[in-house]
N, C-alpha and C positions, 0 to 999 in steps of 0.2 A: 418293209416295202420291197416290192420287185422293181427295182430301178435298171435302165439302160442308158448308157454314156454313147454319146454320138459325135464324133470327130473324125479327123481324115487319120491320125496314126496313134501307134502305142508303142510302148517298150518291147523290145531296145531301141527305136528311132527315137533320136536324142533331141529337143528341145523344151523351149520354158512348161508350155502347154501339155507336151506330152510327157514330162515329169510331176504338172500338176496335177495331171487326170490318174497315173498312175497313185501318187500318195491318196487322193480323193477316194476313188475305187475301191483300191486294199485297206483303207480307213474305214468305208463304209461297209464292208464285207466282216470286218473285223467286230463294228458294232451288230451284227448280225441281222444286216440286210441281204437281199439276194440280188447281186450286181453281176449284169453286165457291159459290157463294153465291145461296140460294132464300132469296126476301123475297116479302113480299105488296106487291103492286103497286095503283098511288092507279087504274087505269083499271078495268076490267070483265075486258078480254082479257089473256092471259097474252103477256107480252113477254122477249126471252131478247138480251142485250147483249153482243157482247166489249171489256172495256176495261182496259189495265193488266193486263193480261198474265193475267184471270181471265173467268171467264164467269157471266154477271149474268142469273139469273131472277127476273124478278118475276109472282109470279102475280097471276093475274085474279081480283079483290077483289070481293065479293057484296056485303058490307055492313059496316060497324063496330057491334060490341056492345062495349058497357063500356072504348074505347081501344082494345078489340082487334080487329084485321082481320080480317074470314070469308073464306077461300079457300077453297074447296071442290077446287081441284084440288091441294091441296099436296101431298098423298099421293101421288097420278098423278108426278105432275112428281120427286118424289122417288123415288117406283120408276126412274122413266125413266131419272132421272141414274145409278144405278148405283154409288155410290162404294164404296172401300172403306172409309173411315170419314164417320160425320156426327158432326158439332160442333154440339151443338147449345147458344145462348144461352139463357138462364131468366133471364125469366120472357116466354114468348110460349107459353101455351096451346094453339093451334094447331098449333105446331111437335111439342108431346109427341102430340098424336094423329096426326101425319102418321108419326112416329119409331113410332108404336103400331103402324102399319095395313099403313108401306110397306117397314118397314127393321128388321124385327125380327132380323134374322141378320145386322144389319153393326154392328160394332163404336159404341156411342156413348160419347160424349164431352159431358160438360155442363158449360158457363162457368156458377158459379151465381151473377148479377150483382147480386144483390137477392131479399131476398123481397117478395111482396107487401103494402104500407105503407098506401095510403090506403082500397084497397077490401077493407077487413077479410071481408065476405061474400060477396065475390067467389072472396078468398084460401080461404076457409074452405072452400064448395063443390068449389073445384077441387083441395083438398090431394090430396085420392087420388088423382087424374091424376096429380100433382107427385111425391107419394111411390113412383108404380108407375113413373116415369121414373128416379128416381134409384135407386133401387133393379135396376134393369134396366141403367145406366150401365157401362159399364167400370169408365171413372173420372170424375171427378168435381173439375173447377179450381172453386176458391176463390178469388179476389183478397187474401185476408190472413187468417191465423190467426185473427182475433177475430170474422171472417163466418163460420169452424166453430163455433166455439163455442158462438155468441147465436144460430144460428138454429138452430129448432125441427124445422126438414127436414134441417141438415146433420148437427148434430150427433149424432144417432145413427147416421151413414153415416164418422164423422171416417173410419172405416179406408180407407176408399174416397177420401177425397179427398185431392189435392195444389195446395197455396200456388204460383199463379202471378201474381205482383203484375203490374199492367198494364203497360205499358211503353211509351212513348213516343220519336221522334226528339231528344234529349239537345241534339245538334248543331245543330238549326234555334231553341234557344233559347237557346244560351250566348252571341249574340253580336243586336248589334242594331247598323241604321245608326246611327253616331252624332249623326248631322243632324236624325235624326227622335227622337232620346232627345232633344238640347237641345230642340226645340221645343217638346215635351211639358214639359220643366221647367219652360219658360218662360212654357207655359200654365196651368200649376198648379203653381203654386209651393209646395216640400215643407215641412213632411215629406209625404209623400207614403203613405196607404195604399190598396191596388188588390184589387179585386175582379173574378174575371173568372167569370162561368158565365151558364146562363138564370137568367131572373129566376122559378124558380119558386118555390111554395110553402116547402118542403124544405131550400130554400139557405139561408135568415133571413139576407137581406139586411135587410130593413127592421127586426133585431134591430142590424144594422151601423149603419144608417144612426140608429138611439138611442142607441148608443155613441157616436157622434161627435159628440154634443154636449159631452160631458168628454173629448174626446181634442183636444189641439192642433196638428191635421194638416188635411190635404184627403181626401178620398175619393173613387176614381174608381168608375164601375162600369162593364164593358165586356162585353157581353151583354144581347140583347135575351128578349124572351118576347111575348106580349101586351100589346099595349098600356096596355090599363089598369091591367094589375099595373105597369108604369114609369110611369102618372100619380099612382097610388096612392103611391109610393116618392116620387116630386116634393113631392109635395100633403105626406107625412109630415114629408120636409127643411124646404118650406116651413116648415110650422107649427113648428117646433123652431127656428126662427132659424138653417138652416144652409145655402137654396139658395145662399149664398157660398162654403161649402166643401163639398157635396154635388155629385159631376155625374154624370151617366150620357149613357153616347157611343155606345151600343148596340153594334150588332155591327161586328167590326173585321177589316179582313183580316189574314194574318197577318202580314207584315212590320210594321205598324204594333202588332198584339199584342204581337211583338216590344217593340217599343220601350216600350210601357209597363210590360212587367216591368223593362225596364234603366231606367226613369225613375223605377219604384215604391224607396220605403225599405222598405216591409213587405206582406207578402199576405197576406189572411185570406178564412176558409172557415167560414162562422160557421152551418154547416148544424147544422137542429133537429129531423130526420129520419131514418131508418135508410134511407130511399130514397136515402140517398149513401153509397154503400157504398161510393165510395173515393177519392175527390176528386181526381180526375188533372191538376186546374190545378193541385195541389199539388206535382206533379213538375214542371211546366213553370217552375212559380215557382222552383222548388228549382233548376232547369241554371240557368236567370238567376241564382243566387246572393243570393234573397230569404231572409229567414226567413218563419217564417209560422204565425200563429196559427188555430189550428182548433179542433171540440167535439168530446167523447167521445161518440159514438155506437154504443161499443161494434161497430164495424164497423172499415172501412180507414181512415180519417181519421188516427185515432194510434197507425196503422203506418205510413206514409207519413211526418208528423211524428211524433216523439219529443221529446217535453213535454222541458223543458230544456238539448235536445240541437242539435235543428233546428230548434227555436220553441217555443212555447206551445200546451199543451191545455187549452181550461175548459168549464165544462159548458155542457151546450146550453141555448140560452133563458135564457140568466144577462147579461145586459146588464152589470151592474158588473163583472163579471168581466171581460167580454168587455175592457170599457174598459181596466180596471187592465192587464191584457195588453197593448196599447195601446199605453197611458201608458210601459208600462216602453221597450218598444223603443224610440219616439219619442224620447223623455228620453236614449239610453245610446246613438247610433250605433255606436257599437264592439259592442259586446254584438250589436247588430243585423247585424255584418258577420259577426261569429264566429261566430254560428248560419246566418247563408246559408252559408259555406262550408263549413259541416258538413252542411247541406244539400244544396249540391251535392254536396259528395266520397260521400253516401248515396246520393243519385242517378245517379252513377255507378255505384255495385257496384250496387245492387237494382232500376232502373227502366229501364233503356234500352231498347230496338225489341229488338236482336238478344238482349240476354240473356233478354228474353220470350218470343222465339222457340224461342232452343234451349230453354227450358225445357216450350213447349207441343210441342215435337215429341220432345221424352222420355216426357210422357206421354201420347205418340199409340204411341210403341214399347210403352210399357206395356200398352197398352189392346187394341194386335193380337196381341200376345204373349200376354197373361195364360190361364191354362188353364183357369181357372174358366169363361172366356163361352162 
């Protein structure tokens, strides 16, 4: 298939979605498809890349409104490409009117990765854009049954959409050097709980870093953001009497990533937002064989984990919960192994690279097939 990915960024600009779209892309380039991938580009002029077996346009950026990129040629650039299907990621705005103006007779595809969370009047304004794209879809991926549900755009399209949990390299996380796990023990001595994402808003880390004044562990946090949200998180440990068992190490390559989930006792995702709509360090942690406690957010969080099965679910923004959660793994090592390995053996059947694969390229046959478009 000649496929085209449409979002606002790609690698190297670092987040959930633009790590997903790059393993997606080079995944499907690999099964030998012809992929590419239109982003808005940080320069003025439109620039067009080959790398890894895909072809990389970034268009020429006018201005940033509201986080989001103004391209003015994405429409152009997307007639040009010609595909026979585009993918389009949501929520990038720009992408639904380029899909409006350039590609109304090629089959679409939409990853729905989030709704709109912090800019409620933003979200608001732009529904009818969002609702005449999904509506206009083939079909329509979800990352887990409970993002049909709770949101407000999908759920009256449920018949339209299909459950493709995200899926990650399984095998770049089951195994770590073990030179660089002892170091880490030796540097933080366990038990051991690990945190890995940006430091935004969303994540409630610093809801973590208040649990750990009644948890009797370490905490690592590995992931950077701006700066002053990690002085903010400092300054919080500080004052709670815990910069001794509080650290943050920022961002990590991944070999050393590696070795902190094989060094951690437990991973938590202690997000207080529907803007994490599926916590993919949640898999990573789960191939290393962590359990891992997370909040109902009524999205992917606990589908990824399963409350008594692969870890602990409690509510979001409940700090004693959070703890007592905690408490128990720390306290029950066994208990703590018995849920990583149910962890991983989940991670195996529902999360890996190729099983997301074949499942988005089923309903890419859906989406060229279907007789209704």
């Amino acid at each position: 298939m000649r496929v085209l990915h449409l979002y606002k960024a790609y690698d190297p600009v670092l987040g959930g979605i633009e790590h997903h779209l790059r393993l997606l892309a080079e995944g499907q380039a690999a099964h030998g498809h012809t992929v590419s991938v239109l982003v808005s580009g940080a320069a003025h002029r439109t620039s067009v890349e080959q790398r890894n077996g895909l072809r990389i346009i970034r268009a020429g950026r006018l201005a940033t409104l509201a986080s989001t990129p103004l391209c003015p040629a994405l429409p152009l650039l997307l007639a040009r490409a010609r595909p026979e299907l585009v993918h389009l990621h949501h929520p990038f705005p720009p992408g639904d009117l380029a899909a409006l103006l350039a590609a109304r007779r090629t089959p679409l595809v939409v990853t729905y990765h989030s709704d709109i969370v912090r800019q409620r009047r933003l979200a608001w304004a732009l529904a009818p854009l969002f609702r005449w794209t999904l509506r206009r879809a083939a079909r329509i991926i979800a990352t887990s049954p409970a993002y049909i549900r709770s949101s407000p755009l999908l759920a009256p399209l449920a018949s339209r959409c299909r459950v493709v949990p995200l899926g990650v390299p399984l095998e770049r996380f089951a195994t770590a050097d073990p030179a660089r796990v002892a170091a880490l023990r030796a540097r933080f001595p366990g038990p051991l709980v690990l945190f890995v994402g940006r430091l935004r808003y969303y994540k409630g880390a610093d809801r973590l870093v208040r649990a750990m004044a009644d948890v009797p562990a370490r905490a690592v946090f590995v992931g950077g953001d701006a700066t002053v949200r990690r002085a903010d998180l400092e300054h919080l440990a500080a004052s709670l009497g815990l910069a001794g068992r509080v650290h943050f190490v920022g961002e990590q390559p991944e070999a050393e990533l590696r070795a902190f989930y094989h060094a951690a006792d437990v991973f938590v995702l202690p997000a207080v937002e529907r803007s994490e709509a599926f916590g993919m360090a949640q898999v990573e942690a789960q191939a290393a064989g962590l359990p891992v406690v997370t909040t109902e957010l009524g999205t992917g969080t606990s589908y990824v984990t399963l409350h008594g099965r692969t870890g602990f679910v409690v509510p979001p923004d409940n700090v004693p919960a959070l703890a007592r959660a905690l408490q128990v793994l720390v306290a029950n090592p066994a208990l703590a192994r018995a849920l990583g390995a149910a962890g991983r053996a989940r991670a195996a059947r529902e999360f890996g690279l190729e099983r997301m694969l074949e499942r988005i390229e089923d309903v890419y046959t859906e989406a060229l097939t279907d007789p209704a478009r």
